[in-house]
N, C-alpha and C positions, 0 to 999 in steps of 0.2 A: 727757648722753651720756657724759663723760669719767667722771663718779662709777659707771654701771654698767658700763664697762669696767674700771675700776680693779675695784671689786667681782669682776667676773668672774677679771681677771687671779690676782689673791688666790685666789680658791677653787680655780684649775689649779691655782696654787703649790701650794698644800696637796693636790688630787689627787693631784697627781704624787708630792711628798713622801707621802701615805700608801702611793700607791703601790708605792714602795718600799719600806713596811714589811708589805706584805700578801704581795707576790710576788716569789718566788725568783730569776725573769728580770730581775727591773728591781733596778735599782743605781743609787743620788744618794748623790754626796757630804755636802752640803752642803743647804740650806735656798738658799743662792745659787742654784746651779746647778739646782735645782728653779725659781726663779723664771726664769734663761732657759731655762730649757727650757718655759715656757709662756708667755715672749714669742715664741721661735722658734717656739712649732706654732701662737702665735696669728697670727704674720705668715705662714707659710706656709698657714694654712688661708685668709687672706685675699687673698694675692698667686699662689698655685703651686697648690691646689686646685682651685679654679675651671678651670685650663687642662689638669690633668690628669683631669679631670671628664668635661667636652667632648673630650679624647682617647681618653677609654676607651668613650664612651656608647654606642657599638654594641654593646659587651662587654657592659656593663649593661643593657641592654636585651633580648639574650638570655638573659641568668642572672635576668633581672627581678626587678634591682637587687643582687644579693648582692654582683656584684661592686662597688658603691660599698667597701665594708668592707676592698678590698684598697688601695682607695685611699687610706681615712682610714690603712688600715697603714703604705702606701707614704710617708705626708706624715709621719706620727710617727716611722716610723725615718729619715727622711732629717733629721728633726729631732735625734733621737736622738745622728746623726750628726755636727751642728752643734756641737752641746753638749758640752764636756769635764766629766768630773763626772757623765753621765747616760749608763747603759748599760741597752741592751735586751738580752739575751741569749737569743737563739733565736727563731722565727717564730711560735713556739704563744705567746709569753708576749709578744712583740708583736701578735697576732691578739687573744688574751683581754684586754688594757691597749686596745686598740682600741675592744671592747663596750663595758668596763665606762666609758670617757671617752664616749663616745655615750650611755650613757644618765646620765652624770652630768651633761652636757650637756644633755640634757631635762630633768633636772630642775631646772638651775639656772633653763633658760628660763622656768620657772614662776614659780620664787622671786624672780627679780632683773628685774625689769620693764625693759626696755628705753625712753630715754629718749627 
């Protein structure tokens, strides 16, 4: 259990940090600051998602589903937020960092078996 979250934690890191070098909006210092910035979104997508999930579900349930995506937004920049060292810059370039971490997130589901 603790080797495929270690695994997972790592590859954020490196999301993020590419992240950084693909898009203009996103800003990391640091290789550090890329690593909390992917314990921060992995504790808020654990502890704070789930609650804002269940407060939005009527909203999602009308847009049938889309709006989950404002919510993984809403959990990355308040991450965003946390983190010195990691800046989102504008709502388009935290909405497009939002996709591209969802399906990079599918794909690792593939790759890294959960334990």
């Amino acid at each position: 259990m603790m080797k495929s979250f270690l695994i997972r934690l790592g590859l954020f890191t490196l999301a993020f940090y590419g992240a950084s070098h693909i898009f203009r909006g996103v800003y990391v210092n640091n290789l550090w600051a890329s690593f909390l910035m992917a314990v921060a979104f992995t504790f808020l997508n654990q502890f704070i998602k789930p609650v804002l999930t269940v407060l939005a579900l009527p909203v999602t349930v009308l847009t049938l589903g889309i709006f989950q995506l404002f919510v993984n937004m809403a959990v990355l920049l308040l991450a965003d937020w946390l983190v010195d060292g990691f800046h989102i810059y504008g709502w388009l370039s935290a909405f497009v960092l939002t996709i591209v971490l969802i399906l990079f997130n599918i794909i690792i589901s593939f790759l890294v078996p959960k334990d």
